[in-house]
N, CA, C and O atoms as a GROMACS GRO file, in nm:
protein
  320
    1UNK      N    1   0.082  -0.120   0.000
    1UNK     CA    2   0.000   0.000   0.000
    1UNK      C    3   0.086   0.126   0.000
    1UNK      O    4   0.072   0.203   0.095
    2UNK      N    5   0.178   0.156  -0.101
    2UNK     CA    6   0.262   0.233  -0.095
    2UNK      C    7   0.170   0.396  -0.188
    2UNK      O    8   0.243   0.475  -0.248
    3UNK      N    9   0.032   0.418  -0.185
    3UNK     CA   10  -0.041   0.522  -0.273
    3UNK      C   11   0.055   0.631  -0.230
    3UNK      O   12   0.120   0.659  -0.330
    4UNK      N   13   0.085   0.690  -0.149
    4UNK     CA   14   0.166   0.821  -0.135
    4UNK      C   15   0.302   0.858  -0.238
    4UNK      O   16   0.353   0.962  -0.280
    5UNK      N   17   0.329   0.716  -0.251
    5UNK     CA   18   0.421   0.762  -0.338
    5UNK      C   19   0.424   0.761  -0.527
    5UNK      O   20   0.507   0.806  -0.606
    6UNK      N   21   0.303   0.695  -0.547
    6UNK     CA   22   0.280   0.669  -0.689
    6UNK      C   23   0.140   0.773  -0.723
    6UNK      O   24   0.104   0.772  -0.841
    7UNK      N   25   0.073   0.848  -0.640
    7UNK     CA   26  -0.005   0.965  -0.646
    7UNK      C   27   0.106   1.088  -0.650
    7UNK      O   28   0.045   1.177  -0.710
    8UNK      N   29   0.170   1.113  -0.634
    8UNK     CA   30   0.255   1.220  -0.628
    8UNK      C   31   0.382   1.229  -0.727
    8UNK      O   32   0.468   1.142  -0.728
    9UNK      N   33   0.384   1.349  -0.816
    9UNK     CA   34   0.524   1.382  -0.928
    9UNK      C   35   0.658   1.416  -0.812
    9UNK      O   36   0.650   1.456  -0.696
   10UNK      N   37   0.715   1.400  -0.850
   10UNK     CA   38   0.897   1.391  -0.807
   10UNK      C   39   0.895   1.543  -0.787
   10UNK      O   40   0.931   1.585  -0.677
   11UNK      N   41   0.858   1.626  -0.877
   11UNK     CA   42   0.893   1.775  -0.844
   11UNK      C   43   0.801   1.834  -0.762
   11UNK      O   44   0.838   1.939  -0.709
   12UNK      N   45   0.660   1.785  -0.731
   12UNK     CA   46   0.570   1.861  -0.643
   12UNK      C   47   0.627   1.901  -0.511
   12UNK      O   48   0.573   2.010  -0.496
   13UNK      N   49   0.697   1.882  -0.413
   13UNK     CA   50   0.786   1.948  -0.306
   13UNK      C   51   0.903   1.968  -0.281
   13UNK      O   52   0.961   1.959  -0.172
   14UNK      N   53   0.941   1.995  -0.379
   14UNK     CA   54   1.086   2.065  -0.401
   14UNK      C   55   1.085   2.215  -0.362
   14UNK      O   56   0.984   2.286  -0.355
   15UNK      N   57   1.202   2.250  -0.340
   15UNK     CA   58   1.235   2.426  -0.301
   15UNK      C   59   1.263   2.481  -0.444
   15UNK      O   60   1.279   2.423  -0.552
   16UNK      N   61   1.264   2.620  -0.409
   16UNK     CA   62   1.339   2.661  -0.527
   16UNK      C   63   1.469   2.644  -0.486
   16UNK      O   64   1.506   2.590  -0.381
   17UNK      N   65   1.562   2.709  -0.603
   17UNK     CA   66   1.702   2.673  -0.626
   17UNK      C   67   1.781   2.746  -0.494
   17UNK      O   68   1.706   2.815  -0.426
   18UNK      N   69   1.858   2.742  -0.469
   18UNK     CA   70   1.952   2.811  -0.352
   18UNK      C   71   1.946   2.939  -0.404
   18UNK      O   72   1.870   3.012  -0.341
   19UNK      N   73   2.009   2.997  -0.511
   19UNK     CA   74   2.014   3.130  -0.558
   19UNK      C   75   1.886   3.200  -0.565
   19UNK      O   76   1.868   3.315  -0.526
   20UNK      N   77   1.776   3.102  -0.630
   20UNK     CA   78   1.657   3.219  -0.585
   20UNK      C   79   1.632   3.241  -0.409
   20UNK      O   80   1.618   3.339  -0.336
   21UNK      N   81   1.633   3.122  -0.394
   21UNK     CA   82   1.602   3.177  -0.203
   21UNK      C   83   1.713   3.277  -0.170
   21UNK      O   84   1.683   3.395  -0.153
   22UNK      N   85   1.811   3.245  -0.164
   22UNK     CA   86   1.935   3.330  -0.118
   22UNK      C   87   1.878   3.476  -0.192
   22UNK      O   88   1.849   3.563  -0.110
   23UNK      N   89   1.861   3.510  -0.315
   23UNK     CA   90   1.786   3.667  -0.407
   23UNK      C   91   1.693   3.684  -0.286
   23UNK      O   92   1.736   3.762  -0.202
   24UNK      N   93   1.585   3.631  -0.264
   24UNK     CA   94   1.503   3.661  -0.222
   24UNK      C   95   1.522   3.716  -0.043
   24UNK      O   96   1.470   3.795   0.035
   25UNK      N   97   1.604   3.639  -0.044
   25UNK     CA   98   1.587   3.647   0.107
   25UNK      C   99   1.735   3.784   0.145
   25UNK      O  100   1.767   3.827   0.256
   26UNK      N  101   1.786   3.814   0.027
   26UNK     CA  102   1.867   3.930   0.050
   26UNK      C  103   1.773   4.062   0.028
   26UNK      O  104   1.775   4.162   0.099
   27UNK      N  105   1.688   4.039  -0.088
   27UNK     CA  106   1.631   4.109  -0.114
   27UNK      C  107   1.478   4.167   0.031
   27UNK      O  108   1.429   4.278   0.054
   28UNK      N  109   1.453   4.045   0.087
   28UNK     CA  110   1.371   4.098   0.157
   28UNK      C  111   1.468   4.176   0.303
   28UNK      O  112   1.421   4.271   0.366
   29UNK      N  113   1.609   4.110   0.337
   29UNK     CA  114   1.711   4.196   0.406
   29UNK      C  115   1.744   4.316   0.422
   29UNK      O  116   1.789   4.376   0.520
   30UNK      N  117   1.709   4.360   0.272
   30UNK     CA  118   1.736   4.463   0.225
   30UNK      C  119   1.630   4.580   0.265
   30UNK      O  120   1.652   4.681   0.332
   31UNK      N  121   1.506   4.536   0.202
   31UNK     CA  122   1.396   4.623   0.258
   31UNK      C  123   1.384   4.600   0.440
   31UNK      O  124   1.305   4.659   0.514
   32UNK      N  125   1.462   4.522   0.471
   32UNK     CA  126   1.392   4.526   0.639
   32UNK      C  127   1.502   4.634   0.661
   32UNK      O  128   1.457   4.729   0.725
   33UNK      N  129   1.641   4.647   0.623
   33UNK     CA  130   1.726   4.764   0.684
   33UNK      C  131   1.690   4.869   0.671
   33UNK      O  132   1.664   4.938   0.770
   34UNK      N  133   1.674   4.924   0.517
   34UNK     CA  134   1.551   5.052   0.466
   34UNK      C  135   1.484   5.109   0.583
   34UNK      O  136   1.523   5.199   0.658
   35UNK      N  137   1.344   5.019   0.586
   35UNK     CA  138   1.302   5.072   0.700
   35UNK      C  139   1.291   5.062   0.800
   35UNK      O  140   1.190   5.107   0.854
   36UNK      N  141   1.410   4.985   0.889
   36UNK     CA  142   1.482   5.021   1.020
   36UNK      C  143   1.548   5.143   1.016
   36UNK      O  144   1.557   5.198   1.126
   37UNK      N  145   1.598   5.201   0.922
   37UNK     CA  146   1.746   5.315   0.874
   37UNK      C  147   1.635   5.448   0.934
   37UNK      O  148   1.658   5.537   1.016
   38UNK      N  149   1.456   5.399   0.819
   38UNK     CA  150   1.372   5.511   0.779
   38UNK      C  151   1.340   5.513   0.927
   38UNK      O  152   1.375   5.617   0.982
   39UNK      N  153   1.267   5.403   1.025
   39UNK     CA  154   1.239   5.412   1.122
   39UNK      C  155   1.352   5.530   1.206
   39UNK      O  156   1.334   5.647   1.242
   40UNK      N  157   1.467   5.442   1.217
   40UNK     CA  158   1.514   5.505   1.319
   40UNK      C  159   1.590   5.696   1.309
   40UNK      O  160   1.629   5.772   1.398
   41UNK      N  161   1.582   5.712   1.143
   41UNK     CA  162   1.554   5.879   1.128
   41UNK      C  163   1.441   5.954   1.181
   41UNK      O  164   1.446   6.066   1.232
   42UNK      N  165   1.336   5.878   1.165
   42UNK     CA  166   1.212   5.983   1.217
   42UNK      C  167   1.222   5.930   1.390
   42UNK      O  168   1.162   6.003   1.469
   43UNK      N  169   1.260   5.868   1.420
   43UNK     CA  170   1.308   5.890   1.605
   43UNK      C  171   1.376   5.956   1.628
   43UNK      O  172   1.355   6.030   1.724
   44UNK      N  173   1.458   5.965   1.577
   44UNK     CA  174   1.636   6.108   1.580
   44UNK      C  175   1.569   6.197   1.580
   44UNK      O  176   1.592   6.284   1.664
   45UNK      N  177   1.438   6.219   1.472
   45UNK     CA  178   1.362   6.337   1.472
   45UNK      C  179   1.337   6.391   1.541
   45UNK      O  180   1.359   6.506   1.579
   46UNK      N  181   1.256   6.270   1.585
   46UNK     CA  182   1.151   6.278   1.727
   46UNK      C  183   1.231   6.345   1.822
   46UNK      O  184   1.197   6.457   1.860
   47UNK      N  185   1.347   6.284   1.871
   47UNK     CA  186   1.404   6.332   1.991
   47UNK      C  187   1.462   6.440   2.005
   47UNK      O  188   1.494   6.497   2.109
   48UNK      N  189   1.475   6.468   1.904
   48UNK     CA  190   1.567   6.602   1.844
   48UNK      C  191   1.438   6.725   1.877
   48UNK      O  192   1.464   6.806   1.967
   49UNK      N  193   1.322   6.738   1.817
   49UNK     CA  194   1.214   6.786   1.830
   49UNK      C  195   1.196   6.811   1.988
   49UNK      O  196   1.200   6.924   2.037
   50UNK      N  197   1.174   6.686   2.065
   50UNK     CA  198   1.155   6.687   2.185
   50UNK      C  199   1.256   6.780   2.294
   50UNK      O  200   1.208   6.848   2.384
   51UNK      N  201   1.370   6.770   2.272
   51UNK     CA  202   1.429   6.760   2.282
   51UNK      C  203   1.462   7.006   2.274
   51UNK      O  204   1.510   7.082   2.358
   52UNK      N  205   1.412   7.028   2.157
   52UNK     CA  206   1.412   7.155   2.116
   52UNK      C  207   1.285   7.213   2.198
   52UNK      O  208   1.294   7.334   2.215
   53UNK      N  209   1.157   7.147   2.258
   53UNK     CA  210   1.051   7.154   2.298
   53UNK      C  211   1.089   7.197   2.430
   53UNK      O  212   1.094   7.316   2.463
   54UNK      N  213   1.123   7.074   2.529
   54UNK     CA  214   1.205   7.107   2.658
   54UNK      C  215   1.277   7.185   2.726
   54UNK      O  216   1.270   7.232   2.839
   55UNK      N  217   1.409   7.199   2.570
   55UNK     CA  218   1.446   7.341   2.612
   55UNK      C  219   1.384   7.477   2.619
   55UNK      O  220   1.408   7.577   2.686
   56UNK      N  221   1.300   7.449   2.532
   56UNK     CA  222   1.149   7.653   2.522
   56UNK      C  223   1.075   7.647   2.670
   56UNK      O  224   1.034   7.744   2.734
   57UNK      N  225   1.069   7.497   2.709
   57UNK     CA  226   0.981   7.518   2.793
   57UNK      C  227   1.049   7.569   2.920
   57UNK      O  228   1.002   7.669   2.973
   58UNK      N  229   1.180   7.494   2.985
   58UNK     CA  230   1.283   7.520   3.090
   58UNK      C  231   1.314   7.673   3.041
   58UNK      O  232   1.360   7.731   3.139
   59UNK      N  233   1.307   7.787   2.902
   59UNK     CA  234   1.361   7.871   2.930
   59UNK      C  235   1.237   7.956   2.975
   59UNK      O  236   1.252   8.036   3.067
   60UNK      N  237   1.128   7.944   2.920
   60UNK     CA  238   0.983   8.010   2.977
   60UNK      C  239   0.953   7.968   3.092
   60UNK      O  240   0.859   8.027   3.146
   61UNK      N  241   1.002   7.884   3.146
   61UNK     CA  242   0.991   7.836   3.317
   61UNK      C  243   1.102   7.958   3.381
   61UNK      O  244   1.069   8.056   3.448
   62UNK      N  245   1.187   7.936   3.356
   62UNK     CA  246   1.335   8.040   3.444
   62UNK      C  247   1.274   8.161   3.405
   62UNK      O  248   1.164   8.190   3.454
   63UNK      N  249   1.332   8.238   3.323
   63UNK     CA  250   1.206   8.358   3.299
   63UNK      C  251   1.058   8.379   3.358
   63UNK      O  252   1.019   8.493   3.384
   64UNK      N  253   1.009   8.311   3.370
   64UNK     CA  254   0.877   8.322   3.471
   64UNK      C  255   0.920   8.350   3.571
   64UNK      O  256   0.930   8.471   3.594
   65UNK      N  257   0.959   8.263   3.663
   65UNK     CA  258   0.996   8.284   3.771
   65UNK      C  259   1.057   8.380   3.812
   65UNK      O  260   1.033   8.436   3.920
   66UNK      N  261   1.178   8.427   3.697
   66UNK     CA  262   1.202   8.559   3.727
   66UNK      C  263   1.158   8.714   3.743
   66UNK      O  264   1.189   8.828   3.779
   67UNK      N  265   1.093   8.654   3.705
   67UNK     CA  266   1.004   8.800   3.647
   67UNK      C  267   0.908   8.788   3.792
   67UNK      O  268   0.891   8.894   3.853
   68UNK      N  269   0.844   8.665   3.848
   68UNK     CA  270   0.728   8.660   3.942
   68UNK      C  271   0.795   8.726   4.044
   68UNK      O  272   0.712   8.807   4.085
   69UNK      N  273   0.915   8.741   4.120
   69UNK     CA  274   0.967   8.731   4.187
   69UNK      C  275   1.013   8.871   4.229
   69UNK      O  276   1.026   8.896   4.349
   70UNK      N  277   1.045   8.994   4.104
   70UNK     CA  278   1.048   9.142   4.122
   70UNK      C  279   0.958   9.219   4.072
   70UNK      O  280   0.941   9.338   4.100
   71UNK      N  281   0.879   9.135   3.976
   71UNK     CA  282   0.736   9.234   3.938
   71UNK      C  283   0.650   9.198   4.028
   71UNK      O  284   0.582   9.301   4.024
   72UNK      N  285   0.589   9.122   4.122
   72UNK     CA  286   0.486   9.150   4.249
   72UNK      C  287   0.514   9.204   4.372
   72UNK      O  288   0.434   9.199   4.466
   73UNK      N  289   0.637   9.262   4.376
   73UNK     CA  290   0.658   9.325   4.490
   73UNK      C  291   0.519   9.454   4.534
   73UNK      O  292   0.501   9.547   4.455
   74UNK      N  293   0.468   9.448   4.610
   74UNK     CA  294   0.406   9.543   4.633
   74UNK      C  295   0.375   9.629   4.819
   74UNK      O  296   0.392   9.551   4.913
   75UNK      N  297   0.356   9.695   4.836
   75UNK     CA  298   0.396   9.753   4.969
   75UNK      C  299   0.237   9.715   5.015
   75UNK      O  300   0.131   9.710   4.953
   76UNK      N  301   0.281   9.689   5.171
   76UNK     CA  302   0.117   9.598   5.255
   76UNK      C  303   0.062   9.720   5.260
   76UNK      O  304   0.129   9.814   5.304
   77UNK      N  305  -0.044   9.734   5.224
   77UNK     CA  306  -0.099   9.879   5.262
   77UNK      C  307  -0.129   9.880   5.410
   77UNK      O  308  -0.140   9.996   5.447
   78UNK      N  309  -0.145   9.797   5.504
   78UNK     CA  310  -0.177   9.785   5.681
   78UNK      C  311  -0.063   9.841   5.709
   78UNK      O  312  -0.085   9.939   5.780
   79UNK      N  313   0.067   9.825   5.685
   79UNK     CA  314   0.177   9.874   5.714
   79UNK      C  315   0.223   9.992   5.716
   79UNK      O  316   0.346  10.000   5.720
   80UNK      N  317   0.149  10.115   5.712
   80UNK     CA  318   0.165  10.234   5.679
   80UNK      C  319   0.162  10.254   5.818
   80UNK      O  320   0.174  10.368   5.864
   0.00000   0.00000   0.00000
């Protein structure tokens, strides 16, 4: 009862050749670095951005403060 092997052609589960897998599989290598490269520019972005954000905000923080600190001076009026 050997049907498995006399139902089935010699080439039905074969691979392709080494060189196409090897093409292929450089080729899909290729696009995964791409957009790791693309990914990790728009993070540089990102942080870079962030990064420019933080600093506006720490300098409008110091400046605030400075300013709160000699512009409310005002004299107690009870104290007269």
């Amino acid at each position: 009862m050997n049907v498995s092997s006399s139902s089935r052609t010699p080439h039905q589960h074969q691979h392709p050749p080494l060189y196409e897998r090897t093409t292929k599989l450089e080729d899909t290598l290729q696009q995964f670095m791409q957009l790791s490269m693309s990914n990790q520019k728009n993070t540089d972005a990102s942080i870079k951005n962030l990064e420019i954000q933080v600093g506006q905000i720490a300098k409008q923080l110091a400046e605030q403060q400075k300013g709160s600190f000699s512009a409310n001076i005002e004299k107690n009026p009870k104290g007269h």
